[in-house]
C-alpha positions in Angstrom: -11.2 4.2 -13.2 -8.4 5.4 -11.7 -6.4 8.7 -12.9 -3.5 8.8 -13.2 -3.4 5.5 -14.1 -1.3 2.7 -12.4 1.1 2.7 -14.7 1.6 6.6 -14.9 1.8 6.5 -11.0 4.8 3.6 -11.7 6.4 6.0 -14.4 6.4 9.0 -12.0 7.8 6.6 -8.8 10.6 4.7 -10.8 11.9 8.5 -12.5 14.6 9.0 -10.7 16.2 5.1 -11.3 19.2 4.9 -13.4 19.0 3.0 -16.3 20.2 -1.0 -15.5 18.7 -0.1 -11.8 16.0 -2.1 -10.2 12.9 -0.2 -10.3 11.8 1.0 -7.1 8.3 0.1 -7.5 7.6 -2.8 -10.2 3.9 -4.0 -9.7 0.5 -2.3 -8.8 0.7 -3.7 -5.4 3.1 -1.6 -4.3 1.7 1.3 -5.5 -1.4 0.8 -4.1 0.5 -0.2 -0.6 2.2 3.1 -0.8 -1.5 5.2 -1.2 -3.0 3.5 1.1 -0.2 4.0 4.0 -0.5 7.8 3.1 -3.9 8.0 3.1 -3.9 6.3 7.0 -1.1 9.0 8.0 -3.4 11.8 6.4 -6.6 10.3 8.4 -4.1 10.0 11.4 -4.1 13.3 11.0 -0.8 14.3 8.8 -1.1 17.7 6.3 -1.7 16.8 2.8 1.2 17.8 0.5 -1.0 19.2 -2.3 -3.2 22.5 -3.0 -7.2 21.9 -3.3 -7.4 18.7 -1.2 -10.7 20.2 0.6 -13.3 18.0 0.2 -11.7 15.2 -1.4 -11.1 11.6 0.3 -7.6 10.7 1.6 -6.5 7.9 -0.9 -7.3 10.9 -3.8 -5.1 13.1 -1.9 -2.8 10.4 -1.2 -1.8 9.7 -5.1 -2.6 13.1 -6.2 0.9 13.4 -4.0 2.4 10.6 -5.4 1.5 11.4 -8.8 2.9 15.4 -8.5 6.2 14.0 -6.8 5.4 15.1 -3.5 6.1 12.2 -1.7 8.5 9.3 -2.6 8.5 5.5 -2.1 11.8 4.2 -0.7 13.2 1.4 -1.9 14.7 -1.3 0.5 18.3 0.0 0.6 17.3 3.7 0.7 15.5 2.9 3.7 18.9 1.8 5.4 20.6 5.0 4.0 18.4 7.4 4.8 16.5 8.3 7.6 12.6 9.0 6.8 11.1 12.3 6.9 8.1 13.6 6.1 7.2 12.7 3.3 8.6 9.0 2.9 6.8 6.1 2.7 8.2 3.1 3.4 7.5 -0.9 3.3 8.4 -0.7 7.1 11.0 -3.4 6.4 8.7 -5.7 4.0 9.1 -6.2 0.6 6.2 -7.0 -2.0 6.6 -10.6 -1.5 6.3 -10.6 2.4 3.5 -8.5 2.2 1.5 -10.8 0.0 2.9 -13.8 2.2 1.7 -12.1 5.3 -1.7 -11.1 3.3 -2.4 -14.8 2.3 -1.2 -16.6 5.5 -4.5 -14.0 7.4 -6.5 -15.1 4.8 -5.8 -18.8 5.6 -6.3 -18.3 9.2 -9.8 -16.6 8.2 -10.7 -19.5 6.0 -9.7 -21.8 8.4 -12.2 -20.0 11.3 -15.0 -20.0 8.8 -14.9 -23.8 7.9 -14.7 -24.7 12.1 -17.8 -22.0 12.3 -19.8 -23.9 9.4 -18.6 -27.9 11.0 -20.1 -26.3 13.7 -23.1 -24.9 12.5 -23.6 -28.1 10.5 -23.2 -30.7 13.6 -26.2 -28.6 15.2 -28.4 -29.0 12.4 -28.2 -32.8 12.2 -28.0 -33.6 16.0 -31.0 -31.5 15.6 
């Protein structure tokens, strides 16, 4: 199980929105897109944000930060405001919806590679 929970990790990220703003984050998607970009940039080799991190894995680190405020997920119009630093993580330019569109159309393409390998496989065992 995860702790902090996903939504406590939502809670923490959508704190600073005014009331009748979009929420910055509003699924778990994007939460766990945001973890797991930081934990890449701490295996890349980025200093962790957080006291104690020795001996724990990167994605822990990576929402210990999120989850003590120490690193912030940018919505889509603060990234064209603001210029990132370091400790900003962004959707690169994606939203939620292009992620899962770009995550879906790989999939497809895999799908489609496995059913060509298994006609394959197939059309050897009965010229066989």
């Amino acid at each position: 199980m995860l702790h902090p929970s996903y939504t406590d990790l939502m809670k923490v990220v959508n704190s600073e929105v005014e009331e009748g703003d979009e929420p910055v984050v509003s699924s778990r998607y994007s939460i766990v897109m945001a973890t797991s970009k930081r934990a890449r940039q701490l295996i890349a080799g980025d200093d962790a944000l957080i006291e104690n991190y020795e001996g724990r894995k990167p994605l822990s680190i990576a929402v210990e930060e999120l989850n003590q405020g120490k690193i912030k997920i940018l919505g889509d119009e603060d990234i064209e405001d603001e210029d990132m630093s370091d400790g900003d993580i962004s959707g690169e330019d994606m939203s939620d919806e292009d992620m899962v569109n770009e995550d879906m159309a790989a999939e497809e393409t895999e799908d489609t590679v496995m059913s060509e390998q298994d006609a394959d496989a197939d059309g050897q065992t009965d010229a066989e």
